[in-house]
FIGUMAR-171455 format. One record per residue (C-alpha): residue number from 1; residue in one letter; chain; x, y, z. Coordinates in steps of 0.1 Angstrom, whole numbers, plus 5000, padded with zeros to 4 digits. Each point is the difference from the previous one (the first is absolute). Example, Ala and Ser with C-alpha at 12.3 -4.5 7.8 and 13.67 -1.06 7.14 Angstrom:
{k = 1; r = a; c = A; c1 = 5123; c2 = 4955; c3 = 5078};
{k = 2; r = s; c = A; c1 = 5014; c2 = 5034; c3 = 4993};
This chain:
{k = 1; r = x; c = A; c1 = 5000; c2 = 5000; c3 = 5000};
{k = 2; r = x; c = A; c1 = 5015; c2 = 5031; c3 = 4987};
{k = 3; r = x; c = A; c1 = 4994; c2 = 5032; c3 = 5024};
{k = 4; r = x; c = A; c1 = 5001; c2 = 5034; c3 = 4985};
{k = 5; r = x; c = A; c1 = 5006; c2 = 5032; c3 = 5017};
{k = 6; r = x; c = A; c1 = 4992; c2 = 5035; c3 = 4988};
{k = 7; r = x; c = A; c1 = 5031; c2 = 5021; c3 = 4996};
{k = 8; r = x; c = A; c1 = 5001; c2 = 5031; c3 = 5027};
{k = 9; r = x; c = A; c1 = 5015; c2 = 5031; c3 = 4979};
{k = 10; r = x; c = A; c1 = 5035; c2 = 4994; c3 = 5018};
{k = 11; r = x; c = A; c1 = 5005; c2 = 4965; c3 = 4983};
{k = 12; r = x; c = A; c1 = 4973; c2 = 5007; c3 = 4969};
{k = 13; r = x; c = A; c1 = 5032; c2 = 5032; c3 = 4993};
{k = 14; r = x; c = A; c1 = 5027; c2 = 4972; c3 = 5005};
{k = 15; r = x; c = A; c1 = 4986; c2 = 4979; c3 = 4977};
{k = 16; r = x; c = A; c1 = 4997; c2 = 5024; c3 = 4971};
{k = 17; r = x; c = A; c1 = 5028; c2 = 5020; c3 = 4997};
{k = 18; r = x; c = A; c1 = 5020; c2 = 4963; c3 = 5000};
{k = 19; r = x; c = A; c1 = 4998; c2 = 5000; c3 = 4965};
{k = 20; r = x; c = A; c1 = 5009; c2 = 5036; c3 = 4997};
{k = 21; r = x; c = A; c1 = 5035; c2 = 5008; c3 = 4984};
{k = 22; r = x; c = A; c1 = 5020; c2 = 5027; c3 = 5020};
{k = 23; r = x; c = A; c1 = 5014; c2 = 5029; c3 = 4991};
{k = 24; r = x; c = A; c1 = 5037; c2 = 4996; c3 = 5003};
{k = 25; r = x; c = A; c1 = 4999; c2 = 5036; c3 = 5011};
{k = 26; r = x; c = A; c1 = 4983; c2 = 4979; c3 = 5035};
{k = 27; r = x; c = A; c1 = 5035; c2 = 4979; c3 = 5000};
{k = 28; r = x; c = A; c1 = 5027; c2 = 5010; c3 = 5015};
{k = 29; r = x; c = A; c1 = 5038; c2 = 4980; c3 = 4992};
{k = 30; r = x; c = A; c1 = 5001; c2 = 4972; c3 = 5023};
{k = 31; r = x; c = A; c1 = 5031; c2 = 5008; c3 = 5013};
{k = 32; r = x; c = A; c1 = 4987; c2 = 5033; c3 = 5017};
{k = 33; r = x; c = A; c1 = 4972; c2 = 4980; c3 = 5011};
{k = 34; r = x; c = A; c1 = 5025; c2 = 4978; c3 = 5018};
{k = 35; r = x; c = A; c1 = 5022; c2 = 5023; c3 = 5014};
{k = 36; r = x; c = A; c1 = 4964; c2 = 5021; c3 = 5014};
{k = 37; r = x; c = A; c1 = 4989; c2 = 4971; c3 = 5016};
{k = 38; r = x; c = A; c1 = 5033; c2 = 4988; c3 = 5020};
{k = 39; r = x; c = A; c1 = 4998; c2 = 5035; c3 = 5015};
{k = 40; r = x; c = A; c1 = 4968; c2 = 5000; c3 = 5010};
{k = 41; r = x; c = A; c1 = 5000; c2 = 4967; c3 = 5018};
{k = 42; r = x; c = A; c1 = 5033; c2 = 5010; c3 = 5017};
{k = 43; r = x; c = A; c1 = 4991; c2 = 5040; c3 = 5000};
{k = 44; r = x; c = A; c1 = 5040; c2 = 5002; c3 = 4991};
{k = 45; r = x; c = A; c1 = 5014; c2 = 5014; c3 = 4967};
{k = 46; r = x; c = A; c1 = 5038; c2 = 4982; c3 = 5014};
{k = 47; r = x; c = A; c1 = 4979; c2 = 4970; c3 = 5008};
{k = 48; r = x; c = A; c1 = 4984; c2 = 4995; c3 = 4970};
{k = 49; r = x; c = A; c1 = 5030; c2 = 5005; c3 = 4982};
{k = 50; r = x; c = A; c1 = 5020; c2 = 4973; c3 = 5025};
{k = 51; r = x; c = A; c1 = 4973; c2 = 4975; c3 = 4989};
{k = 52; r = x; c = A; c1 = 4996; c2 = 5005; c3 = 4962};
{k = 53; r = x; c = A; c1 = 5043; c2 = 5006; c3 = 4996};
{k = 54; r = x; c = A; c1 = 4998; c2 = 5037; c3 = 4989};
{k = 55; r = x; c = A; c1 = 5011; c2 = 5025; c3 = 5011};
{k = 56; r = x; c = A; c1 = 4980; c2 = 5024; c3 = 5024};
{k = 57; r = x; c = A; c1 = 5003; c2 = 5029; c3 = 4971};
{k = 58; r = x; c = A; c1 = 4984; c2 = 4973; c3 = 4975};
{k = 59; r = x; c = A; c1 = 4969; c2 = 4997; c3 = 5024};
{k = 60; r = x; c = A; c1 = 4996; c2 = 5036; c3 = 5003};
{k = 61; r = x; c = A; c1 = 4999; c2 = 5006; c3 = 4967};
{k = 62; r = x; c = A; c1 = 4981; c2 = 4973; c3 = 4986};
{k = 63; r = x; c = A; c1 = 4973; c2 = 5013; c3 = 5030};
{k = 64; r = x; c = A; c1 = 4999; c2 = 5035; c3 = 4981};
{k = 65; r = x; c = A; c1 = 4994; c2 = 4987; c3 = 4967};
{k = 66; r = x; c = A; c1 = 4967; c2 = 4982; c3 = 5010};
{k = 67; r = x; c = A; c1 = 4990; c2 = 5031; c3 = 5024};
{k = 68; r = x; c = A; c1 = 5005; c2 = 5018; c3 = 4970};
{k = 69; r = x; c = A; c1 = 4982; c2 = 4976; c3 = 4979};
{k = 70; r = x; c = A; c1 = 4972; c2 = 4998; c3 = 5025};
{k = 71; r = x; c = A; c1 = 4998; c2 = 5042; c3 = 5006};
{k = 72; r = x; c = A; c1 = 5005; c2 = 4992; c3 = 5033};
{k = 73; r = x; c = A; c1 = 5023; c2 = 4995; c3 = 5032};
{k = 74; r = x; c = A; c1 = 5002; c2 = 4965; c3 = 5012};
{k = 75; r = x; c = A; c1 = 5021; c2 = 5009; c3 = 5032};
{k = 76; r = x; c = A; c1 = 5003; c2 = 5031; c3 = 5021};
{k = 77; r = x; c = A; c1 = 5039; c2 = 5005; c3 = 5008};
{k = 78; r = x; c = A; c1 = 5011; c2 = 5013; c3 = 5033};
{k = 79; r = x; c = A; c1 = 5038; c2 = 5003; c3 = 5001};
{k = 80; r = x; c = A; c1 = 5012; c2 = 4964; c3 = 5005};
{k = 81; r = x; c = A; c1 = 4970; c2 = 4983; c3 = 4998};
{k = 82; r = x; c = A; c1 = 4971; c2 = 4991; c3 = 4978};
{k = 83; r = x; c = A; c1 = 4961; c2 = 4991; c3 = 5003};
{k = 84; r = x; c = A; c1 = 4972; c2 = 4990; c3 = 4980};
{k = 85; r = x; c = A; c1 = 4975; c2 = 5029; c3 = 4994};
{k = 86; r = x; c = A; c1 = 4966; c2 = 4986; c3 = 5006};
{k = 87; r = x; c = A; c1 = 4995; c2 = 4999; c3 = 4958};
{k = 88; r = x; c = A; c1 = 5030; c2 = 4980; c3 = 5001};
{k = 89; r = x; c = A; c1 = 4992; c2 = 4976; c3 = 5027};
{k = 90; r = x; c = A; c1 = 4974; c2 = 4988; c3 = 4975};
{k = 91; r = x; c = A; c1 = 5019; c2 = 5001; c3 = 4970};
{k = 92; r = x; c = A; c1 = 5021; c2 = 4974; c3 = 5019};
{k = 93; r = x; c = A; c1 = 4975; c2 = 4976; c3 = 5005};
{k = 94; r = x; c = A; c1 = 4986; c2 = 4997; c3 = 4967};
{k = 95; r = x; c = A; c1 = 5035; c2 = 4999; c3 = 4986};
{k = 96; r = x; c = A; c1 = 5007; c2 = 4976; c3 = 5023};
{k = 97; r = x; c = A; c1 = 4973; c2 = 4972; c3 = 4992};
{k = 98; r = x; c = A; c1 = 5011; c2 = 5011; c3 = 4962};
{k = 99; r = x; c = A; c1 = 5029; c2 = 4987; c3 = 5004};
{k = 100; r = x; c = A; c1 = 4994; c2 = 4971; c3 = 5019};
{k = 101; r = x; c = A; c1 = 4971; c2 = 4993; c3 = 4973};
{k = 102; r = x; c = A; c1 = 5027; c2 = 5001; c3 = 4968};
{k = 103; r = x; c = A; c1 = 5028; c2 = 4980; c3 = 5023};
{k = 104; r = x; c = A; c1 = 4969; c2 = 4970; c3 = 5008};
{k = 105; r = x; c = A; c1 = 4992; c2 = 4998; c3 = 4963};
{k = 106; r = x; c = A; c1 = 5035; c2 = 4997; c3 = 4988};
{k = 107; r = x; c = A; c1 = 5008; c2 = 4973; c3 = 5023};
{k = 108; r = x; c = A; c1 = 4966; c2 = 4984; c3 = 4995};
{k = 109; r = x; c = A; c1 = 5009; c2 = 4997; c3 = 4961};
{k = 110; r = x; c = A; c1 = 5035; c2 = 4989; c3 = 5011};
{k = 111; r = x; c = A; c1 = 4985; c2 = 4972; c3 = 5016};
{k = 112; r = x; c = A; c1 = 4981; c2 = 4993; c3 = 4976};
{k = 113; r = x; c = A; c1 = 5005; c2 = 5017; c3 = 4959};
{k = 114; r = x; c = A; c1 = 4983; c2 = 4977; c3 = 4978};
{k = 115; r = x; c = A; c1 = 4967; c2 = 4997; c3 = 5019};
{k = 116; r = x; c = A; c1 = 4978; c2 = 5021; c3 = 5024};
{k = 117; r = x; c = A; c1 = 5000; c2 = 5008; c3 = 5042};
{k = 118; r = x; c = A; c1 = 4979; c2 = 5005; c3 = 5021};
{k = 119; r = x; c = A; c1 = 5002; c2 = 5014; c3 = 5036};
{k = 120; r = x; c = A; c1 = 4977; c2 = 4987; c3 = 5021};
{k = 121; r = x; c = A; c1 = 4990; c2 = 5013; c3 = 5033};
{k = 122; r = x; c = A; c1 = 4992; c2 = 4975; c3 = 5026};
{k = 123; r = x; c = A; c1 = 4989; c2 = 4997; c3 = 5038};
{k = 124; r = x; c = A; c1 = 5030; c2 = 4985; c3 = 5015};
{k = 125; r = x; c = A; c1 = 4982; c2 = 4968; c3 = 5015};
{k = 126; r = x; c = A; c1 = 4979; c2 = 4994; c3 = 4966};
{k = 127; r = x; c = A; c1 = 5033; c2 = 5005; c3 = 4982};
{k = 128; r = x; c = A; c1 = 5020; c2 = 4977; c3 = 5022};
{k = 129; r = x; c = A; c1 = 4973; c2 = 4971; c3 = 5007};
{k = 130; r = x; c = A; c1 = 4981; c2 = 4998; c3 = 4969};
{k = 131; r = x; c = A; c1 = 5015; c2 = 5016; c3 = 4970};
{k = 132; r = x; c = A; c1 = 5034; c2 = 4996; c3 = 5004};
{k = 133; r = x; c = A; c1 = 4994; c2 = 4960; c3 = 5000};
{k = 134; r = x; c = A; c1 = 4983; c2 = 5005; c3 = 4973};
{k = 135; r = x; c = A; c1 = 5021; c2 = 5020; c3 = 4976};
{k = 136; r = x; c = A; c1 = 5021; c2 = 4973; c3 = 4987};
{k = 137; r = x; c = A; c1 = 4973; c2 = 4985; c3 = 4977};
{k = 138; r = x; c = A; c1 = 4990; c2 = 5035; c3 = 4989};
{k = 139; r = x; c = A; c1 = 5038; c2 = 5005; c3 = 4993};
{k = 140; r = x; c = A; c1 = 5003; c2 = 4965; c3 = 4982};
{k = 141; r = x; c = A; c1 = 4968; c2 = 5014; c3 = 4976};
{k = 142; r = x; c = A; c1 = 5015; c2 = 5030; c3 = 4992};
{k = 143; r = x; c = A; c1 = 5038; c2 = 5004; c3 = 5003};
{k = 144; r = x; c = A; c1 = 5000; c2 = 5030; c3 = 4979};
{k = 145; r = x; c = A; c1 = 4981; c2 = 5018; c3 = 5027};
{k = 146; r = x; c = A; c1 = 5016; c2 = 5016; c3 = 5036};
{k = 147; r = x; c = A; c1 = 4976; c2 = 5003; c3 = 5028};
{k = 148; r = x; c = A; c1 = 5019; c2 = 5025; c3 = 5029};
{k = 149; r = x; c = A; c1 = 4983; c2 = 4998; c3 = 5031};
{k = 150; r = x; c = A; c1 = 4997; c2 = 5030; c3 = 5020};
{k = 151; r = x; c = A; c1 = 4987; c2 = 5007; c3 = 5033};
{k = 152; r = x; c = A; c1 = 4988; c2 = 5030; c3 = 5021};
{k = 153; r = x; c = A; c1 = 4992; c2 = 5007; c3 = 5033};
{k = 154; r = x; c = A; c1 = 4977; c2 = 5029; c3 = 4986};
{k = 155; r = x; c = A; c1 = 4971; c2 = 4998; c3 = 4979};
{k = 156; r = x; c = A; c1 = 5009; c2 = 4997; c3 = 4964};
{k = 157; r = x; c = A; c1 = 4999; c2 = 5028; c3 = 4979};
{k = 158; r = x; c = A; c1 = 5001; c2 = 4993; c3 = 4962};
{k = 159; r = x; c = A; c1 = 5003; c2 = 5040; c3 = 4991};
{k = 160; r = x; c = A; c1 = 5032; c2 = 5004; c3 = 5016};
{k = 161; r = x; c = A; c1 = 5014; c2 = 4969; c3 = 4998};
{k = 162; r = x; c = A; c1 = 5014; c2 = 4975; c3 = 4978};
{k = 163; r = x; c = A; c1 = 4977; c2 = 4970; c3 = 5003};
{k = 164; r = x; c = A; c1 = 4979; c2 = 4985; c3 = 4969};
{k = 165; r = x; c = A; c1 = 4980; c2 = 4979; c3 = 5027};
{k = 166; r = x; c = A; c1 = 4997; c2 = 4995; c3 = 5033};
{k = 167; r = x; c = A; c1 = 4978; c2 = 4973; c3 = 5026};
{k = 168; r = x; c = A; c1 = 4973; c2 = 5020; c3 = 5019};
{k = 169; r = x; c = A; c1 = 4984; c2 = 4984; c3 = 5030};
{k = 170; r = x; c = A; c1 = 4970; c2 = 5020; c3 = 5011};
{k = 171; r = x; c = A; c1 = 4970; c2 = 5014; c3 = 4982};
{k = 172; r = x; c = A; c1 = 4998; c2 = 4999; c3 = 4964};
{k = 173; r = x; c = A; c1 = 5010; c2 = 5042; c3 = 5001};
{k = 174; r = x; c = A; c1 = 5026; c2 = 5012; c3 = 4983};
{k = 175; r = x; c = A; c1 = 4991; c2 = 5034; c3 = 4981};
{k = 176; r = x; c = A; c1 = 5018; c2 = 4999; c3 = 4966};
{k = 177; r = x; c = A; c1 = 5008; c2 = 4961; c3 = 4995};
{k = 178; r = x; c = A; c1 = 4981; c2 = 4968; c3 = 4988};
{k = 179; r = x; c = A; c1 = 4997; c2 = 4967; c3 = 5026};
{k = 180; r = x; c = A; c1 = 4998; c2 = 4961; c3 = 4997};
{k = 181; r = x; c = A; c1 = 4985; c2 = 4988; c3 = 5028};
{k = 182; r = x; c = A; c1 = 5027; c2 = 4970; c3 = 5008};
{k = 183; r = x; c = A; c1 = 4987; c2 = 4980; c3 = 5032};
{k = 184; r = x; c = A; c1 = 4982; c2 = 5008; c3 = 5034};
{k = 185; r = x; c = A; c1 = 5018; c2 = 4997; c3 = 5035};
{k = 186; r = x; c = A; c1 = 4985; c2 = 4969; c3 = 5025};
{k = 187; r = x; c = A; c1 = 5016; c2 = 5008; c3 = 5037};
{k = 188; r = x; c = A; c1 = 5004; c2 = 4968; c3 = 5018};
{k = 189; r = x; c = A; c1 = 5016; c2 = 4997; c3 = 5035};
{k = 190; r = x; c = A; c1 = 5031; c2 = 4981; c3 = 5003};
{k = 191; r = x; c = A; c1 = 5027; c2 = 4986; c3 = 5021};
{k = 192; r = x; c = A; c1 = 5033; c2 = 4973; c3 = 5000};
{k = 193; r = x; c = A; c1 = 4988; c2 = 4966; c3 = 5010};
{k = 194; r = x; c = A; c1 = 5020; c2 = 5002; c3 = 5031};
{k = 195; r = x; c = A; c1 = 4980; c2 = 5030; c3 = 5014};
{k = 196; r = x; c = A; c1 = 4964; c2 = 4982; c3 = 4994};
{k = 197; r = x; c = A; c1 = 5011; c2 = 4966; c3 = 5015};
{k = 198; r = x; c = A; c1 = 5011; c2 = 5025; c3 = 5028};
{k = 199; r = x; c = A; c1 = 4965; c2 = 5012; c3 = 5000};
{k = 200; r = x; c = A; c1 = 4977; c2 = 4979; c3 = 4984};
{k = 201; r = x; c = A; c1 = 4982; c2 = 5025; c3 = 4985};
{k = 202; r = x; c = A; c1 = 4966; c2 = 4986; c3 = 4992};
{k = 203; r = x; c = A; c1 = 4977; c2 = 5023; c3 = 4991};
{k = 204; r = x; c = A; c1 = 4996; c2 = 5039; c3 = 4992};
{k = 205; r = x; c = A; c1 = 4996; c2 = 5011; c3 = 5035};
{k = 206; r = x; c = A; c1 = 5034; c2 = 4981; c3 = 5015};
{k = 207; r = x; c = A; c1 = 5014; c2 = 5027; c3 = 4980};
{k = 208; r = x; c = A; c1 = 4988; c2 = 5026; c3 = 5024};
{k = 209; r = x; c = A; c1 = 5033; c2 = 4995; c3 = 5023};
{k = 210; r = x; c = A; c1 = 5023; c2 = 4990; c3 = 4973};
{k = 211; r = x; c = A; c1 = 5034; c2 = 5018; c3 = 4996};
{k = 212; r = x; c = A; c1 = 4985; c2 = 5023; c3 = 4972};
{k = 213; r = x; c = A; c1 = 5024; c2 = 5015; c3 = 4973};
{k = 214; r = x; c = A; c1 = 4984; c2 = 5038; c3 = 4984};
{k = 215; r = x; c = A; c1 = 5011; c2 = 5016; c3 = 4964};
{k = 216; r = x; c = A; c1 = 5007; c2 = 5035; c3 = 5006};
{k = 217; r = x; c = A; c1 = 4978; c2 = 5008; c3 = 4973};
{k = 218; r = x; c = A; c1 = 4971; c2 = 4976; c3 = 5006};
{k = 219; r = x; c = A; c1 = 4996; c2 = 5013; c3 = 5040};
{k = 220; r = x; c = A; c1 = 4968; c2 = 4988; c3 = 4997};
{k = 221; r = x; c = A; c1 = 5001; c2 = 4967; c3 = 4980};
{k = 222; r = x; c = A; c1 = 4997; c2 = 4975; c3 = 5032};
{k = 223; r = x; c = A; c1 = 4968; c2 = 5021; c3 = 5014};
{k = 224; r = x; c = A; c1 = 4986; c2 = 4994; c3 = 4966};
{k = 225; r = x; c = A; c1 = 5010; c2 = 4964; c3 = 5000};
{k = 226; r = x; c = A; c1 = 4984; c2 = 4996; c3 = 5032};
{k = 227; r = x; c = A; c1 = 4969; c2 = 5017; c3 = 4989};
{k = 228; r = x; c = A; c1 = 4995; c2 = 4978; c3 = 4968};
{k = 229; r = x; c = A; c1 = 5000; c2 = 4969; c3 = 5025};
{k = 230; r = x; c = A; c1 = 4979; c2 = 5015; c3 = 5024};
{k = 231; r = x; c = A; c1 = 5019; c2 = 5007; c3 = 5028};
{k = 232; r = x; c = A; c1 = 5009; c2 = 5030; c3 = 5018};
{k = 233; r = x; c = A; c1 = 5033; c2 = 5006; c3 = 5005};
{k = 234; r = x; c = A; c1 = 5008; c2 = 5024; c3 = 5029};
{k = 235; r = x; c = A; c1 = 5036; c2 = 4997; c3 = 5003};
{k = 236; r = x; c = A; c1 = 5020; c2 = 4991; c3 = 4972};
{k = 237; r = x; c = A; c1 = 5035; c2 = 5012; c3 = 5004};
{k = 238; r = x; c = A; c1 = 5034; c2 = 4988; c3 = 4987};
{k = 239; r = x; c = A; c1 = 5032; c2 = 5002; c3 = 4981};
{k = 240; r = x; c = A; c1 = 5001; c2 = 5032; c3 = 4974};
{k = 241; r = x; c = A; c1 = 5014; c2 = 4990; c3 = 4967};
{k = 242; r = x; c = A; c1 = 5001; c2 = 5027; c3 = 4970};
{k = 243; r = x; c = A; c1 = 5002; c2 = 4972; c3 = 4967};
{k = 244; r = x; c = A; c1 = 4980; c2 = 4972; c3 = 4998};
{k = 245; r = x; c = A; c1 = 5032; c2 = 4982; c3 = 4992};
{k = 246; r = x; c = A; c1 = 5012; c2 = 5008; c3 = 5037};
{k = 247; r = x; c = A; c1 = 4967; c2 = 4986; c3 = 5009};
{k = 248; r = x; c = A; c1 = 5003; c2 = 4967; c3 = 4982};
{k = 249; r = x; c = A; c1 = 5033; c2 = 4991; c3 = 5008};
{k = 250; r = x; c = A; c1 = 4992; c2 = 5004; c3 = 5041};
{k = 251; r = x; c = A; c1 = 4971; c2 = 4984; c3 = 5000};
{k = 252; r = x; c = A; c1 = 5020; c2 = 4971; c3 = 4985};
{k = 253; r = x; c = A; c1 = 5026; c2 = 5001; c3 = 5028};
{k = 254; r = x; c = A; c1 = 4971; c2 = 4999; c3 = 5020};
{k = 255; r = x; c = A; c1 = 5000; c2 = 5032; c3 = 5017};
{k = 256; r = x; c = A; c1 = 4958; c2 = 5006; c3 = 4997};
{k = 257; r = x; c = A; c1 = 4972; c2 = 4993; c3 = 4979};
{k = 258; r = x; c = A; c1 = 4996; c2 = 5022; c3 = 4967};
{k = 259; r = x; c = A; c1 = 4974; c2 = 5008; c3 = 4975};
{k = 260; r = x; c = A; c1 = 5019; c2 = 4998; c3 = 4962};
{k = 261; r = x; c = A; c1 = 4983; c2 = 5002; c3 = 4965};
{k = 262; r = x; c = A; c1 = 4999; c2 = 4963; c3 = 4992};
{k = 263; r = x; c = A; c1 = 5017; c2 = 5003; c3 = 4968};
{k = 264; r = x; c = A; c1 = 5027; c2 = 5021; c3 = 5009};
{k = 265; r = x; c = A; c1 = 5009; c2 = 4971; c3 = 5027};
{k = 266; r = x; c = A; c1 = 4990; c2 = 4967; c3 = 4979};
{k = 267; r = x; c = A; c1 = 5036; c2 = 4990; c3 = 5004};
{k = 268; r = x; c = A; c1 = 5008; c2 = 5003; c3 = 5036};
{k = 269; r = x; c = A; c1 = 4960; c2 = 4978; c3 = 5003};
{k = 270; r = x; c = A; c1 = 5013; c2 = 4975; c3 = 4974};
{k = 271; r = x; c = A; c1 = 5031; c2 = 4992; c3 = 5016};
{k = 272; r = x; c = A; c1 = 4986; c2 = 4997; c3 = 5033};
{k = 273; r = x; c = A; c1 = 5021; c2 = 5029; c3 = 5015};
{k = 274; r = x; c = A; c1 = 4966; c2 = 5017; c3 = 5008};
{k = 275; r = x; c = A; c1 = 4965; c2 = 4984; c3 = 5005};
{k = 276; r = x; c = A; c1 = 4965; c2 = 5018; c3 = 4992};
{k = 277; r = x; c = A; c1 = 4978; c2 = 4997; c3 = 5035};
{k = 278; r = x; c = A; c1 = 4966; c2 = 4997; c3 = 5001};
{k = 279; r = x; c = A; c1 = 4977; c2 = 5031; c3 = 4993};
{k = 280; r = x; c = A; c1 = 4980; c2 = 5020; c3 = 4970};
{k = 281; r = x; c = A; c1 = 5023; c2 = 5017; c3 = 4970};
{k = 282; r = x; c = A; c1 = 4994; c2 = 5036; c3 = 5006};
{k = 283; r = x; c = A; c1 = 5001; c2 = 5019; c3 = 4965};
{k = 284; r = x; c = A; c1 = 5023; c2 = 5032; c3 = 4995};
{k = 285; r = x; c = A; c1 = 4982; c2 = 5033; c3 = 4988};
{k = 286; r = x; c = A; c1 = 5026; c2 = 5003; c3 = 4974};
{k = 287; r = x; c = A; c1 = 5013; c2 = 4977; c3 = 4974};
{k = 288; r = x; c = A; c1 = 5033; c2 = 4999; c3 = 4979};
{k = 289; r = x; c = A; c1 = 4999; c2 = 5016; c3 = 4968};
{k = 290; r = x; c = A; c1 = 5024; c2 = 5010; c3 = 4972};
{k = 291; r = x; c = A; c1 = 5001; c2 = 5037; c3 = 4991};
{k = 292; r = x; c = A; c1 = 5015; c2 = 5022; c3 = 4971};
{k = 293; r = x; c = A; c1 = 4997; c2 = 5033; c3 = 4985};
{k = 294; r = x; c = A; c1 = 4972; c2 = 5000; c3 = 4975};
{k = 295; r = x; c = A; c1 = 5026; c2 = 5016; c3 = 4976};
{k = 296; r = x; c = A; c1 = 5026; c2 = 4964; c3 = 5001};
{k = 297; r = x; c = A; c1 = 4968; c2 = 4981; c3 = 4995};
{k = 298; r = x; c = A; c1 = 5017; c2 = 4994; c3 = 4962};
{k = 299; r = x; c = A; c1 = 5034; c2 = 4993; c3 = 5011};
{k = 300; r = x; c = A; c1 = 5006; c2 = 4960; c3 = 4990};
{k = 301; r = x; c = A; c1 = 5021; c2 = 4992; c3 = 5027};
{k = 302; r = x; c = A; c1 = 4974; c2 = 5011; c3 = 5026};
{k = 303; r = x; c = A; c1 = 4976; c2 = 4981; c3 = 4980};
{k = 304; r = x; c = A; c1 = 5020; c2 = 4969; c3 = 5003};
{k = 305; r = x; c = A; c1 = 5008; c2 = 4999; c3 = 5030};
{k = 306; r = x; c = A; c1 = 4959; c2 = 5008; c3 = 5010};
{k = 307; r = x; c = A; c1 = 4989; c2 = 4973; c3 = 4981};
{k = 308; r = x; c = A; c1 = 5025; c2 = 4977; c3 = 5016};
{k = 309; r = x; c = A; c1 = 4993; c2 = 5012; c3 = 5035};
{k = 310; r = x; c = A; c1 = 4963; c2 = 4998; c3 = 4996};
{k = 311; r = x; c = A; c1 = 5004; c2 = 4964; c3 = 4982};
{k = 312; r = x; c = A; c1 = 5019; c2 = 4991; c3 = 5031};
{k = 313; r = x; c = A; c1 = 4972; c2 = 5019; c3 = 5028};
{k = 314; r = x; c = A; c1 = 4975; c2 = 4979; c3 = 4985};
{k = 315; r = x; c = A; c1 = 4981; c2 = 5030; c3 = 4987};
{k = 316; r = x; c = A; c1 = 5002; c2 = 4993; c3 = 4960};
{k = 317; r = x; c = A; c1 = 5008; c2 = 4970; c3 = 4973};
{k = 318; r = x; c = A; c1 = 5033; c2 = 5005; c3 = 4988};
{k = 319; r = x; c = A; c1 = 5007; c2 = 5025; c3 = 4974};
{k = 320; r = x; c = A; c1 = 5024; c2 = 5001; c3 = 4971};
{k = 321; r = x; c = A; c1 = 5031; c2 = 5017; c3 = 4999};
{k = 322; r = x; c = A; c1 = 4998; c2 = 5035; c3 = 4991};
{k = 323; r = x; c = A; c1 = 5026; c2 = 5016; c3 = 4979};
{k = 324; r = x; c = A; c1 = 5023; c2 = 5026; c3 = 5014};
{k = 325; r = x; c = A; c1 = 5003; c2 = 5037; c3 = 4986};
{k = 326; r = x; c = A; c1 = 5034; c2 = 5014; c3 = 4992};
């Protein structure tokens, strides 16, 4: 199931000016580019200089040509010293992400020069648990095609980054992009054999003095577990862990009882390092989707690699290879 958002005017203005040549009036010599941005991440014409191998009068004046190309100062000089002007500041960070933009391309087609890439952001425990395992067949399909995985501790954000995709767990929102729905999330509790022979956890309610284990970012995931077995839980605290792959790995040493998305543990349940205990599957709010600009919709690559991944979710019949643009 294909999900599409309408574009807000911030990602609707990204979109269309892509295919918009630039004047080169807009494009300053790399080199000055360069030597700007050293000195504004080190606010030091003689650091900048040190970094690069020039010379501290080579900085300087490659700084005036773009302030003069620009109409504009970049820096306000005080006697020794130097500091972005407010202008400036944010020159530097869109230069910046320029830069680091044209240096991930060029190594992405150094990786990879006779087919396609494509950079893929990813939810560190989806990535690691699920995907990863599973890229090898993709890769044995389509050698001709890099898939760089990426991950963020912040929200992506297609319009300043430089993902063609990323995995989206949530609500199918995300202004400016199209979604494939790519599976649901089932929450079952958890723990190592050792802790329920300890135990012998039974039924739901035995959980109710259990060593519990909490996500950080699901505070409230064992009140709702209670809830959906209809009990009330009045004290349920525990250990704190911030990744579900934190999580996973002590409840298998058997420090407490977890609640895990089923698939993301299937192989710590199949090889018996964790059991499933006895209780209802609660159902996540939010599912796991893949999302990318409506604008790399055509890219072949990205199409690929979607058909592949939703072939491999269970979502869709397999699809035929699509042919890569050059």
């Amino acid at each position: 199931m294909r999900i599409r958002n309408d574009p807000s005017p911030r990602h609707s203005s990204f979109a269309s000016t892509a295919d918009m040549a630039t004047p080169r009036r807009f494009l300053p010599p790399t080199l000055l580019l360069h030597s700007f941005e050293a000195a504004a991440r080190l606010q030091s014409f003689t650091a900048a200089a040190r970094e690069l191998h020039l010379t501290q009068s080579a900085i300087s004046r490659h700084i005036r040509a773009l302030e003069q190309q620009l109409g504009a100062e970049l820096f306000v000089r005080d006697r020794q010293t130097v500091r972005l002007t407010l202008a400036g500041a944010a020159y530097a960070r869109e230069i910046r992400d320029a830069l680091r933009h044209i240096a991930t391309a060029t190594l992405g087609f150094r990786a990879n020069p006779t087919g396609g890439t494509v950079n893929l952001g990813v939810l560190p425990t989806f990535g690691a648990h699920w995907l990863a395992p599973r890229l090898p067949d993709f890769m044995g399909e389509h050698p001709d095609i890099t898939i760089n995985l990426m991950s963020r501790p912040l929200p992506f954000d297609f319009s300043g980054d430089t993902l063609h995709a990323a995995i989206h767990f949530g609500a199918a929102e995300w202004t400016g992009a199209d979604m494939d729905f790519l599976m649901s999330e089932q929450i079952v509790a958890t723990c190592s054999p050792a802790l329920l022979a300890r135990h012998a956890f039974r039924t739901p309610a035995d959980l109710l003095e259990a060593p519990l284990l909490h996500l950080v970012s699901r505070p409230d995931a064992w009140e709702r577990w209670f809830a959906a077995q209809g009990l009330e839980a009045q004290k349920v605290h525990g250990m704190l862990c911030d990744q579900f792959t934190f999580i996973a790995q002590a409840a298998a040493a058997g420090a407490g009882v977890a609640l895990l998305p089923r698939f993301l543990v299937s192989d710590l349940l199949e090889s018996g390092r964790l059991v499933e205990l006895p209780g209802r599957t609660l159902h996540s709010d939010g599912a796991y989707y893949l999302a990318y600009p409506q604008n790399h919709g055509g890219y072949g690559p990205l199409q690929t690699f979607r058909a592949w991944l939703l072939k491999t979710a269970g979502r869709v019949p397999a699809m035929p290879k699509l042919s890569i643009p050059f």
